[in-house]
C-alpha positions in Angstrom: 117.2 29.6 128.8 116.7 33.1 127.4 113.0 34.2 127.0 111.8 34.4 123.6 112.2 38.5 123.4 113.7 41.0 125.4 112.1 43.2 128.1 110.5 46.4 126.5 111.8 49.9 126.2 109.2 51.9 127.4 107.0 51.4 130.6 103.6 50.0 130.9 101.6 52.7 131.8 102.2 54.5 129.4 101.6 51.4 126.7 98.4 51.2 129.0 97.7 54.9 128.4 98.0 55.3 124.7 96.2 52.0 124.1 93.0 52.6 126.2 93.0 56.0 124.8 93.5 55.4 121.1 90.9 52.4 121.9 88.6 54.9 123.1 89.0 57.6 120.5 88.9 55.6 117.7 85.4 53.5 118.7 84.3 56.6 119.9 84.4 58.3 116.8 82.7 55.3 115.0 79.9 54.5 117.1 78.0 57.6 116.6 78.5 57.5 112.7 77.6 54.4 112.3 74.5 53.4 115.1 71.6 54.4 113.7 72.1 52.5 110.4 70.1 49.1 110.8 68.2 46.7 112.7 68.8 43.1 111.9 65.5 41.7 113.6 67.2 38.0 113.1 70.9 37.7 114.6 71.2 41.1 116.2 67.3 40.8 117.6 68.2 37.5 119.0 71.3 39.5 121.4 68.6 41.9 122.2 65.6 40.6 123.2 68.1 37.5 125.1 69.8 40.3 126.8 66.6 42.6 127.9 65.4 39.3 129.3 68.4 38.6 130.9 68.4 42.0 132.5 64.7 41.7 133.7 66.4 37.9 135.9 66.1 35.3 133.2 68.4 32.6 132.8 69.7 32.5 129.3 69.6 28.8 127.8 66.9 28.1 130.7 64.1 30.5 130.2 64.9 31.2 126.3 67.0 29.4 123.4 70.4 31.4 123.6 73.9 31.0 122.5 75.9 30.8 125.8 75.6 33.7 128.8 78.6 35.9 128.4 77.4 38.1 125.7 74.0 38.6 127.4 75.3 39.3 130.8 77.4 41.9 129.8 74.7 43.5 127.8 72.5 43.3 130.5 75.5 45.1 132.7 75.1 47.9 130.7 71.5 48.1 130.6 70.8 48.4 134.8 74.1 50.8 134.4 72.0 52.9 131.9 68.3 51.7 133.1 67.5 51.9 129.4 66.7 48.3 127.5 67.0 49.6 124.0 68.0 49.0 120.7 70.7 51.6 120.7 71.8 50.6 124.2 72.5 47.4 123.0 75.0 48.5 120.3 76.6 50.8 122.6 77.1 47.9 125.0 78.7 46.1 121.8 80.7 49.3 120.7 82.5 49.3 124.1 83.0 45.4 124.3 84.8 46.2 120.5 86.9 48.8 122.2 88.1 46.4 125.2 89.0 44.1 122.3 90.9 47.0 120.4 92.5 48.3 123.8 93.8 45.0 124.6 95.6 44.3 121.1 97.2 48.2 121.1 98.8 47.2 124.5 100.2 44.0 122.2 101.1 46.2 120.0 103.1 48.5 122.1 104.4 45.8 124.3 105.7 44.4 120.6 107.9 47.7 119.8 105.5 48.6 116.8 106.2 51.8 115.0 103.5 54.3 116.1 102.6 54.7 112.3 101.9 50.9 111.4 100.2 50.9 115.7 97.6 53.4 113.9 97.2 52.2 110.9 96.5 48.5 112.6 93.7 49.8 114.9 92.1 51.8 112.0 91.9 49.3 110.2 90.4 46.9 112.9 87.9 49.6 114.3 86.4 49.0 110.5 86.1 45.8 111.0 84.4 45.8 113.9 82.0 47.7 112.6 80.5 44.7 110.8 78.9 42.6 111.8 78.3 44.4 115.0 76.4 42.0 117.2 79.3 39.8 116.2 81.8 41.8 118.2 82.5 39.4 121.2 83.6 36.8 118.5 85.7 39.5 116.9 87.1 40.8 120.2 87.8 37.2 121.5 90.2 36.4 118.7 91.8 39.9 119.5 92.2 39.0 122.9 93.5 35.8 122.1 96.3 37.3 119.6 97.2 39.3 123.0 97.2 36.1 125.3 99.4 34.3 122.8 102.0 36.6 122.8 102.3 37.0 126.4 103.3 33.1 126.7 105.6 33.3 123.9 107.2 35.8 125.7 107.6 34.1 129.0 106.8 30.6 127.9 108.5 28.8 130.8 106.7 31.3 133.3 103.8 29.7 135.1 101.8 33.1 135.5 101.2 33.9 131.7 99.9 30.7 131.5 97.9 30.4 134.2 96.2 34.4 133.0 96.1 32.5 129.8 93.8 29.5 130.8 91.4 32.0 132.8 90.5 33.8 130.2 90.0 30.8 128.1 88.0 29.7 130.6 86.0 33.7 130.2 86.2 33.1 126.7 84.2 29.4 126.8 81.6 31.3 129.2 81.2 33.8 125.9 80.9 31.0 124.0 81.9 27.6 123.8 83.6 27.5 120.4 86.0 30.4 121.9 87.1 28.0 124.3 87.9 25.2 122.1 89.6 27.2 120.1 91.4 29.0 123.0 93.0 25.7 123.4 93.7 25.1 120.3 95.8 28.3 120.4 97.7 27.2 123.4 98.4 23.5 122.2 99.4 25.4 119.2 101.7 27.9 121.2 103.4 24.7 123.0 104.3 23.4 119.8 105.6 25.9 118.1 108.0 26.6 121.6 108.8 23.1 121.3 110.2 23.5 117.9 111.9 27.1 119.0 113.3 26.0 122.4 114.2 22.1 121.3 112.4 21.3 124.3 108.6 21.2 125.5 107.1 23.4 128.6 107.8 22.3 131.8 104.7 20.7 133.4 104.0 23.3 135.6 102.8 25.8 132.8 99.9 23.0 131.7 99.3 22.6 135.2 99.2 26.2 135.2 97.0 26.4 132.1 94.6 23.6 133.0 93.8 25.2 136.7 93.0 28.7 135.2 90.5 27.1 133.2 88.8 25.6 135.9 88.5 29.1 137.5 88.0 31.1 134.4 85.0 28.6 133.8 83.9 28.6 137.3 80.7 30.9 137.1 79.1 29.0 134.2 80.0 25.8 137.2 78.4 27.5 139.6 75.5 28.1 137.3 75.1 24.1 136.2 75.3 23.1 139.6 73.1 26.0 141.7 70.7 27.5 138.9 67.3 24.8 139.0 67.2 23.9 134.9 70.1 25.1 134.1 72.2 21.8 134.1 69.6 20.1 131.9 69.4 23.1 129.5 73.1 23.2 129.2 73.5 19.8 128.3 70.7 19.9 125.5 72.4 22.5 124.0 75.6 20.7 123.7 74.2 18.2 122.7 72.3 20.2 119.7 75.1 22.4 119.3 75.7 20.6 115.6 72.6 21.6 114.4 72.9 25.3 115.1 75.0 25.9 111.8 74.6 25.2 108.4 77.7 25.1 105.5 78.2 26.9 103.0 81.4 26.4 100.4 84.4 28.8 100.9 84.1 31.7 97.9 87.9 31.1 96.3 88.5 32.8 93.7 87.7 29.8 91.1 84.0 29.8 92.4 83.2 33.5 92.0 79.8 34.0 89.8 80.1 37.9 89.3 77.0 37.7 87.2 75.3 41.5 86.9 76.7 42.4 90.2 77.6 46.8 90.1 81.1 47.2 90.1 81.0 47.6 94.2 79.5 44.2 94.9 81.9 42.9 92.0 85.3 44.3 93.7 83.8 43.1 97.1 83.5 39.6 96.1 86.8 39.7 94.4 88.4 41.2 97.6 86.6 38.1 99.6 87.9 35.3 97.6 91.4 36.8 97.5 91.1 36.5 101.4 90.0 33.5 101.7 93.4 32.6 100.2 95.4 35.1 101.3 94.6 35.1 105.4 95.1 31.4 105.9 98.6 31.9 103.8 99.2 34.7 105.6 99.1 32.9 109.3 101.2 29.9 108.0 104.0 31.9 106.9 103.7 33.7 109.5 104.6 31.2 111.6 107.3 29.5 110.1 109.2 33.1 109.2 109.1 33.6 113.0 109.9 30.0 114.1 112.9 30.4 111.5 114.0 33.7 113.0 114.1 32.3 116.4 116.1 29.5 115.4 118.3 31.6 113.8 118.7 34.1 117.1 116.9 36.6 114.9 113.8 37.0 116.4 112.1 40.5 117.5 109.1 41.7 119.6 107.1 42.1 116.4 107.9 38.9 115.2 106.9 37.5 118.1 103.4 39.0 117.6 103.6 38.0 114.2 103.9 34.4 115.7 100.9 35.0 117.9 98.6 36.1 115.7 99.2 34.1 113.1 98.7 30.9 115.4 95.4 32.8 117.1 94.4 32.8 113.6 94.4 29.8 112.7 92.5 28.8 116.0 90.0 30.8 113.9 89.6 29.6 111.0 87.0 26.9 111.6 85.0 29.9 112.3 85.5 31.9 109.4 85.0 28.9 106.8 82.7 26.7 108.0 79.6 28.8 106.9 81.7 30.9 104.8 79.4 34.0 104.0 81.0 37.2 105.0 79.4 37.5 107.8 81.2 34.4 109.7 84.4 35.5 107.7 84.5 39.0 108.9 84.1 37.8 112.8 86.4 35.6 113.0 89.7 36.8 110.6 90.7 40.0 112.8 93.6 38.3 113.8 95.1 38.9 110.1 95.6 42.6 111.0 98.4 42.7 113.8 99.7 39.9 112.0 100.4 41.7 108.7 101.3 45.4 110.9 103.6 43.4 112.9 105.3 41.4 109.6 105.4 45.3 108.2 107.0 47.1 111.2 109.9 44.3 112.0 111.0 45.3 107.9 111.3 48.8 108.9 114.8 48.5 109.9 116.0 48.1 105.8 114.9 50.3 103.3 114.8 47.9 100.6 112.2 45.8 102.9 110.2 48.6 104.0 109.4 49.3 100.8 108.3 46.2 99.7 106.4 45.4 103.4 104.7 48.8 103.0 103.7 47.8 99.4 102.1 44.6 100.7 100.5 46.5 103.8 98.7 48.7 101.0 97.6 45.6 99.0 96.4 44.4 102.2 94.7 47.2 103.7 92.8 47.5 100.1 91.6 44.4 99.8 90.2 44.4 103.4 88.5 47.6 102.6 87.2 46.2 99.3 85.7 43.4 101.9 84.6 45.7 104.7 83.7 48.6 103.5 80.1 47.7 101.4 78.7 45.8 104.4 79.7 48.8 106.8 76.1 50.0 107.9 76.6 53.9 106.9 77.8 52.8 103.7 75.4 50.1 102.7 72.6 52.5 103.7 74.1 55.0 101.4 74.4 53.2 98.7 70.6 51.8 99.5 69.0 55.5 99.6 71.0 56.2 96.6 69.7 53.4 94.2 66.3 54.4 95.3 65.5 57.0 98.2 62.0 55.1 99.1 64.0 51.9 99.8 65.0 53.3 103.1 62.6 54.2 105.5 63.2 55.9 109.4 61.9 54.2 111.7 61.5 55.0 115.7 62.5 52.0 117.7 63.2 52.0 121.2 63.3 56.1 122.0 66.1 56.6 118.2 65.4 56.4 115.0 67.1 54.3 112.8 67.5 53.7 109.0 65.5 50.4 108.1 64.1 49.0 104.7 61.2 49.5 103.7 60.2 46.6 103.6 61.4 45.6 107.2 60.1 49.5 108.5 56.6 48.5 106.8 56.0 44.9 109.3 57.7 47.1 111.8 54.7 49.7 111.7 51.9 47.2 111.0 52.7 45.4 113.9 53.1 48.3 116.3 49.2 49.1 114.6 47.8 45.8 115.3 49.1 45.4 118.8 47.5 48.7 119.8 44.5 48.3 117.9 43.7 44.9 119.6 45.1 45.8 122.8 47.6 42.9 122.1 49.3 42.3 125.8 52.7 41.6 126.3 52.8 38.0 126.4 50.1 37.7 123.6 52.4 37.7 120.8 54.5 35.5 119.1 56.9 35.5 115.3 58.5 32.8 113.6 60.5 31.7 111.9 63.5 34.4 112.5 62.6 37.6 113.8 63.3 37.2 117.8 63.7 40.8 117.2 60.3 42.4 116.9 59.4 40.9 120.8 62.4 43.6 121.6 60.9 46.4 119.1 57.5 45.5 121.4 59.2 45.2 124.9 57.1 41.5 124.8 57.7 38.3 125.8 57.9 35.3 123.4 55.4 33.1 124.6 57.5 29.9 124.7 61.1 29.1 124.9 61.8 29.0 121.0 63.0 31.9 119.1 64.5 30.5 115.8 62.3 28.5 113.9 65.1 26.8 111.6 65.2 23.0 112.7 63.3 20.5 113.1 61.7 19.8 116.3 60.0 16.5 117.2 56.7 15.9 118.2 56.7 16.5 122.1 58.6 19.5 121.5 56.1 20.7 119.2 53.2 19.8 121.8 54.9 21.8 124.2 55.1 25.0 122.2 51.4 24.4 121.4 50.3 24.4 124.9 52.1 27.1 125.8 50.4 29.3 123.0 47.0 29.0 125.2 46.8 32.9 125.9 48.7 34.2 122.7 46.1 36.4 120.2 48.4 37.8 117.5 50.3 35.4 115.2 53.4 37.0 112.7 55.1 34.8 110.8 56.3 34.1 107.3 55.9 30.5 106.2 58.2 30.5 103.0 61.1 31.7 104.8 64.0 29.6 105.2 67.5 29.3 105.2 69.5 28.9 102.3 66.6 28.0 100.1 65.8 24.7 101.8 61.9 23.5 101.7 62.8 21.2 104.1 63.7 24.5 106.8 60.2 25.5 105.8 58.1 25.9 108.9 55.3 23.9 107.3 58.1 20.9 107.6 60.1 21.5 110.7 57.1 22.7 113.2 53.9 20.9 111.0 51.9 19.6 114.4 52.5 23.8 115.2 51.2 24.7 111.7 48.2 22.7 112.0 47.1 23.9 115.1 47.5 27.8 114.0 44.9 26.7 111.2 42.9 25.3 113.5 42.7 28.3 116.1 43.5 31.4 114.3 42.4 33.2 111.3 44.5 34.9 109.0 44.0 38.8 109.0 44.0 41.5 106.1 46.1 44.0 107.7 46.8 47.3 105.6 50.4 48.1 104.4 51.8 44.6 105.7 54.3 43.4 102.8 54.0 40.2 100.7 55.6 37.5 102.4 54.1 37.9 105.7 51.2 36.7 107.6 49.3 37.6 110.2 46.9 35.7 112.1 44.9 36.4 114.8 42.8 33.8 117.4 39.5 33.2 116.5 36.8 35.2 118.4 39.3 36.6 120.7 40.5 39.5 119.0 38.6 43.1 120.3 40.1 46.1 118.0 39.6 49.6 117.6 39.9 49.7 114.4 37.9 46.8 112.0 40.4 44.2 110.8 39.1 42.0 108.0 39.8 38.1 108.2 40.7 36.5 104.7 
């Protein structure tokens, strides 16, 4: 039986050439206008204090709460390559994991018979999106991979060796993170389907075979980790096992549920350009699949289609993603697939003029509402407008050897912090934060004193005891005990940690420190705390 497209037209070096290149340029140019915007001592902090002590020989899950290793090995890669542990490091590490990503869907693209003008237009538009949210990346670059991986097999589908590449890097992808590999799979049961309905007939055996085996390989240094790391296994399975906690909900923003409220006309277009997507993308991927199936069962199918037909279906692996905490933030990682779904749909009308002007109509739409998404959250421009609405609301801030654009209020803890722990001769394991700010052990090059680092569930009592006794030699509490998530009192740390709470009361004193902000605390333990300068206790 014929494969589902024909070979390509032009070789793949040079394919290989122009998309490493344009990945390279393009990521390259963004990186240094966008770095120094930002320091998200929550999310972002987490991925860099988990991957400096995963550089200095910790085992992530093991030694520290973590999402799974990937992420944090590769950063740590970059930081022996570099011998530099720092903030800015750390987001180069992430540019260049973006640009893989980006590389690797060009070469689609190519391989696809793209025009060169919807090719650029495509990775411009996804090198913006990378840019937020940027410690997100290896989610974002994991769906583009998987757009890539799709396409292969639906190009050879009764081939054993796409497949076979195709389970290995699900495998990778699960080592990244586990929900990549689910929905990895998900892709590829997808992908058998939709050849089933194509072809009239399902894959042979051999490709699952195939599929299943390169898995197993893909997967086999996290394997080799459960079975020869001491701790690991039992950390491992814990985290499965608490893996529904980790997220909370929030409602998809359609269009009917938009509260513009007195929102500038920015945020108001923004939130417009969100719920449209939240329509649009999912509509997008499931027309996408049945133009394509159509076309094939009408002998009418192209290269581009075919990508079309990949995307879409890596998209809608995605969508779980996207829309099960649907803030913008989980939207924006996980909905890249979209792009070389819409630039493929536009470059197969090219060939009549009637559809090329309707397809590059809708590409404009498109691009425009994904900017009206993008663009606000993009760290340059959400700085800018910041400094603009008031120029003392953004404060520079040296962390790590750069200085970066913070809030003031965030640069303000930053710098009483740094105060205290000199004053007091604060040592590097005498410190500990809660309940979200994993970050500021990075900003100090410390180590958290026990394995916790996100103070947003509760914990039961042994757990708490444990945390308490391994708190015997820290000297300098800061923490802020009305933060929560989502407004919950019951993600308050006075209810998830209390038997925690009640021992800080018991052996620390609370401390008047200058310039720290309302909202935070800081305590320090009773009689044990020598500073230069006099701090008064409350």
């Amino acid at each position: 039986m014929r494969p589902i497209i024909a070979p390509t037209r032009r070789g793949s070096f040079l394919d290989l050439t122009e998309a490493i290149t344009g990945a390279a340029l393009l990521c390259g140019f963004a990186f240094p206008v966008q770095w120094r915007y930002g320091f998200g001592w929550a999310d972002e902090g987490l991925l860099w204090y988990a991957s400096q002590r995963t550089a200095l020989g910790e085992v992530p899950l093991r030694d520290f709460f973590s999402y799974d290793p990937g992420r944090y090995y590769w950063a740590a890669l970059i930081f022996r390559l570099t011998r530099h542990e720092g903030l800015f490091t750390l987001l180069a590490s992430c540019a260049a994991f973006g640009a893989i990503g980006l590389a690797v869907i060009w070469f689609a693209m190519c391989k696809a018979n793209l025009r060169w003008t919807w090719r650029i237009a495509c990775a411009i538009m996804i090198t913006i999106a990378l840019g937020y949210p940027r410690h997100k990346v290896f989610e974002q670059t994991a769906s583009l991979i998987l757009v890539a991986l799709v396409f292969l097999v639906l190009r050879r589908p009764k081939r054993a060796i796409p497949w076979f590449v195709f389970g290995i890097a699900t495998g990778a992808a699960a080592i990244l993170g586990r929900n990549h590999g689910v929905f990895y799979v998900i892709a590829a049961s997808l992908g058998v389907v939709f050849i089933a309905v194509c072809e009239r007939k399902w894959p042979a055996g051999r490709t699952v075979v195939s599929y299943v085996a390169g898995i197993v390989i893909g997967y086999s240094p996290l394997l080799i980790m459960i079975v020869a790391v001491p701790g690991f296994r039992d950390a491992f399975v814990d985290s499965v096992i608490f893996t529904k906690q980790w997220q909370l909900s929030l409602p998809i923003p359609f269009p009917w549920r938009l509260q513009l409220g007195q929102d500038s006309v920015l945020d108001a277009l923004q939130a417009i350009s969100i719920s449209i997507a939240c329509i649009a993308f999912p509509a997008i991927y499931i027309c996408g699949i049945g133009f394509a199936a159509w076309a094939h069962r009408t002998g009418k199918l192209s290269r581009s289609l075919t990508l079309l037909a990949a995307s879409s279906l890596a998209g809608i692996s995605y969508l779980q993603q996207a829309f099960d905490r649907a803030d913008f933030g989980h939207i924006a990682q996980a909905t890249l697939p979209v792009f070389p779904a819409v630039f493929a749909l536009a470059s197969y009308c090219g060939a009549n003029a009637k559809a090329r002007l309707i397809a590059s109509v809708f590409a404009a739409v498109f691009c425009l509402v994904c900017l009206g998404a993008w663009l606000p959250n993009e760290p340059v421009v959400a700085f800018s407008r910041l400094s603009a609405r008031d120029p003392n609301a953004v404060a520079w801030e040296p962390i790590s050897g750069k200085r970066f654009a913070v809030p003031r209020y965030e640069a303000d803890v930053l710098r009483a912090v740094r105060a205290t722990v000199d004053s007091c001769g604060i040592g590097k394991g005498e410190f500990w934060t809660a309940p979200h700010f994993p970050g500021i052990y990075a900003y100090l090059d410390a180590k958290a004193p026990f394995w916790e680092l996100y103070y947003l569930y509760p914990r039961p009592p042994e757990f708490q005891r444990r945390h308490i006794a391994a708190m015997t030699n820290t000297r300098l509490i800061l923490f802020a005990p009305e933060a929560t998530v989502d407004g919950l009192e019951r993600l308050k740390l006075h209810n998830t940690y209390p038997l925690l709470m009640k021992d800080i009361t018991r052996h620390y004193s609370e401390l008047n420190v200058p310039g720290l902000p309302q909202g935070m605390k800081m305590f320090g333990a009773t009689g044990a705390l020598r500073c230069r300068e006099a701090i008064e206790t409350k």
